[in-house]
Backbone as CSV, one residue per row, in Angstrom:
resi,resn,N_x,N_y,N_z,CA_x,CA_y,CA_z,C_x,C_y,C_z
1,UNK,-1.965,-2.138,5.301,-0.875,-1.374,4.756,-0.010,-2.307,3.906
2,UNK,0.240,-1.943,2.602,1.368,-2.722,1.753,2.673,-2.496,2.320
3,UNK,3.286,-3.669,2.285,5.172,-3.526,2.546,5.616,-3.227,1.399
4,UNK,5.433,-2.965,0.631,6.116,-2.474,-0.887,4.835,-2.247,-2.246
5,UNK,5.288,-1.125,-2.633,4.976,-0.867,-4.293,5.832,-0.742,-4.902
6,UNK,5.438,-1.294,-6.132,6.547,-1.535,-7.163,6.168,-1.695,-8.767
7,UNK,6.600,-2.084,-9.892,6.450,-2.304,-11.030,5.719,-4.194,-11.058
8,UNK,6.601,-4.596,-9.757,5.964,-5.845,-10.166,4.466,-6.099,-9.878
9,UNK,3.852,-5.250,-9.179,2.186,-4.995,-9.018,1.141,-5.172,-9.938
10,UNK,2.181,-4.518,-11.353,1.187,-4.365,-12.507,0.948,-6.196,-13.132
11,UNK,2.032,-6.640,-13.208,1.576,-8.402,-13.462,0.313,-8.690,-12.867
12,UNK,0.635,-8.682,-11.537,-0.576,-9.356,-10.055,-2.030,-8.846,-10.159
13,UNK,-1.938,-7.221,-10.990,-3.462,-6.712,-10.567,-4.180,-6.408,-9.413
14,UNK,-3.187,-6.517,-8.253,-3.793,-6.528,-6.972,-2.085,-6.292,-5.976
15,UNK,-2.870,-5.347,-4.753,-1.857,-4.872,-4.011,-2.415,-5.902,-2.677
16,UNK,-1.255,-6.772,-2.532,-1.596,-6.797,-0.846,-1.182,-6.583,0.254
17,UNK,-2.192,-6.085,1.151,-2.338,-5.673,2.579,-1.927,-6.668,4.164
18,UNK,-1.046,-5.942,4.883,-1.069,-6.688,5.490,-1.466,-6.197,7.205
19,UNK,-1.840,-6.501,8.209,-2.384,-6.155,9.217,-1.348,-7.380,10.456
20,UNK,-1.533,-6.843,11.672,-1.257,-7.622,12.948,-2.600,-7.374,13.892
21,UNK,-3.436,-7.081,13.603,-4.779,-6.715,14.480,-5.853,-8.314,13.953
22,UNK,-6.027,-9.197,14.677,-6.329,-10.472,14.648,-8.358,-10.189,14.212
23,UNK,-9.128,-8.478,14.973,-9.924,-8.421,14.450,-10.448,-7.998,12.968
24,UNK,-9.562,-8.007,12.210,-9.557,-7.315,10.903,-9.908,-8.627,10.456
25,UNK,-9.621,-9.691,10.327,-9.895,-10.958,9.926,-11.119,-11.312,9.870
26,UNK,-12.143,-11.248,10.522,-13.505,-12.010,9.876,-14.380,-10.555,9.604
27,UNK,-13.616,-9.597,10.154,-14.474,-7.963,9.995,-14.353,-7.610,8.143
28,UNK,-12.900,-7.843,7.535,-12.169,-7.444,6.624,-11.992,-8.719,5.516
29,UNK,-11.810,-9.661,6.106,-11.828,-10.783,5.549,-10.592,-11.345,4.981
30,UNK,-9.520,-10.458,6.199,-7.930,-11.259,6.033,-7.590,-12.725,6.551
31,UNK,-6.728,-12.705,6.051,-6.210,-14.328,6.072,-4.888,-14.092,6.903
32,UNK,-4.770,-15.338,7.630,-4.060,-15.671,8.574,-2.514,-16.076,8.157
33,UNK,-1.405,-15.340,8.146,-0.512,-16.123,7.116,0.782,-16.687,8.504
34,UNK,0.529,-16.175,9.314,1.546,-15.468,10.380,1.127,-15.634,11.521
35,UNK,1.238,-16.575,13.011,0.843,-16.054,14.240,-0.007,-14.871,14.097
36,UNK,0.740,-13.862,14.292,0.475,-12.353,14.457,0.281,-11.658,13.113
37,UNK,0.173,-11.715,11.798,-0.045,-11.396,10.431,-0.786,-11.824,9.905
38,UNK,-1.584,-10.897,8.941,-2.695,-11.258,8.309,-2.698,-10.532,7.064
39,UNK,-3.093,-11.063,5.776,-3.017,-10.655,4.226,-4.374,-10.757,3.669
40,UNK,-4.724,-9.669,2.916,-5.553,-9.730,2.254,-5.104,-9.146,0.955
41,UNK,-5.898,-9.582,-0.242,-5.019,-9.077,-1.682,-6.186,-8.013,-1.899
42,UNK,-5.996,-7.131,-2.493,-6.869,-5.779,-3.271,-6.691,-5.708,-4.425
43,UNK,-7.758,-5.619,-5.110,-7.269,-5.943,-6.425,-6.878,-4.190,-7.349
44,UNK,-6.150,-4.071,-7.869,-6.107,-2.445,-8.574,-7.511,-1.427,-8.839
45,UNK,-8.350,-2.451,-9.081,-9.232,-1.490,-9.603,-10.231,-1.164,-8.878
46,UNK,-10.341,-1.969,-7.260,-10.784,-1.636,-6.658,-10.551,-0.734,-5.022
47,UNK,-9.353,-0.450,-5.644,-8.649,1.294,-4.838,-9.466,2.192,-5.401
48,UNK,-9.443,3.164,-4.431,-9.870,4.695,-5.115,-8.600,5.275,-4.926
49,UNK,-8.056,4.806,-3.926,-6.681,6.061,-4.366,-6.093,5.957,-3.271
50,UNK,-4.146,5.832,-3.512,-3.341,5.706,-2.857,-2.639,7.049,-2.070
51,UNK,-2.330,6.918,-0.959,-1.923,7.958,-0.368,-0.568,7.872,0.165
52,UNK,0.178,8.647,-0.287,1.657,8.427,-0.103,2.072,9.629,0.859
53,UNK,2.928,9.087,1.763,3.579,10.234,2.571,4.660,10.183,2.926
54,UNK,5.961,10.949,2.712,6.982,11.105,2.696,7.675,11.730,3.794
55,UNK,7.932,11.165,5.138,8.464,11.903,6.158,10.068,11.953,6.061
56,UNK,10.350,13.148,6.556,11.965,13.478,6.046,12.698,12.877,7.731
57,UNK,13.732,12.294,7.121,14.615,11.329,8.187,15.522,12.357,8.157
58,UNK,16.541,11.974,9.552,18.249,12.331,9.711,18.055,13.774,9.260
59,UNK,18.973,14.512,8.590,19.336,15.821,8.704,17.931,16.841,8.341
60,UNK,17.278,16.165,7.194,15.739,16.721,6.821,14.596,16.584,7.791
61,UNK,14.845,16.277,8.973,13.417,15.712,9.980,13.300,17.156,10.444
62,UNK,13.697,18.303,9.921,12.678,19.699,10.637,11.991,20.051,9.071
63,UNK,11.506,19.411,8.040,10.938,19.763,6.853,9.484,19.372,7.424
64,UNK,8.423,19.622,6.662,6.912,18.669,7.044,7.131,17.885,6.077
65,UNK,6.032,16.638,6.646,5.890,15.545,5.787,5.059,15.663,4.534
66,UNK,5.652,15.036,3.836,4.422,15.292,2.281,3.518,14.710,2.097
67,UNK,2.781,15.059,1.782,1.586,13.982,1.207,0.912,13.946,-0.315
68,UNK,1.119,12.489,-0.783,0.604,12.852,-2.223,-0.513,11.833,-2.193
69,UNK,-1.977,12.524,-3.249,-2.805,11.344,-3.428,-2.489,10.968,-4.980
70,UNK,-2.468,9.593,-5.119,-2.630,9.181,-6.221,-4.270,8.580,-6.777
71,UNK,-5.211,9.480,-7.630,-6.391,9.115,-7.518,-6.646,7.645,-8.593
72,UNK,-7.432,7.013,-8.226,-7.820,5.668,-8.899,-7.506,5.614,-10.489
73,UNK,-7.322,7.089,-10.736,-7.178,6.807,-12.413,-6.167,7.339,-12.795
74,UNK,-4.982,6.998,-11.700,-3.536,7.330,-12.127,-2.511,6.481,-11.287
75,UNK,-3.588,5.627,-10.901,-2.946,4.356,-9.824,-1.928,3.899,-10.452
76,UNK,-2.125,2.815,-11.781,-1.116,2.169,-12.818,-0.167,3.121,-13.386
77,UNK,-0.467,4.250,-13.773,0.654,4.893,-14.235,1.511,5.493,-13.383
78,UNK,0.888,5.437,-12.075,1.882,6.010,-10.941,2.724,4.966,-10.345
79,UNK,2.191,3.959,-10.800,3.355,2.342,-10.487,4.294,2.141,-11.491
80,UNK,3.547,2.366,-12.741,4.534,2.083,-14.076,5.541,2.625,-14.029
81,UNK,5.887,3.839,-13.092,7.027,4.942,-13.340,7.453,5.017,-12.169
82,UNK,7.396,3.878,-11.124,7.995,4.014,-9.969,9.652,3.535,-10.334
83,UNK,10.670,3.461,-9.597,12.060,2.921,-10.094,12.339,1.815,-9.771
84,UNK,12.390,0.854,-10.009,12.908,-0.191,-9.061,14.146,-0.587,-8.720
């Protein structure tokens, strides 16, 4: 799971992932950055597609949660126009 998307993604070419499950590492081929944390980088073009979900907090938590896919060929433009 990424801790952030953003505009600065599009420089890097690659989103990275981060995990606390120690078997993801030689299964997945994360790296150790952390005791308990592990990173692996993804590079953009090899997503098929991001899945975003929007659960409503505080006064909105009786709405359902949203879900949007962003498919592989609207990845960058769906970053380009995020706000920062």
């Amino acid at each position: 799971m990424p801790t952030a998307i953003g505009k600065f993604l599009l420089g890097n070419d690659s989103i990275p992932i981060y995990s606390n499950n120690i078997e993801d590492m030689p299964r997945y081929g994360f790296e150790r950055i952390d005791k308990f944390i592990f990173e692996k980088e993804i590079a953009l073009n090899d997503i098929d597609a991001l899945i975003e979900y929007k659960v409503p907090i505080l006064k909105f938590s009786d709405r359902d949660t949203e879900v949007n896919r962003i498919n592989k060929e609207n990845i960058r433009e769906y970053i380009s126009n995020l706000i920062e």
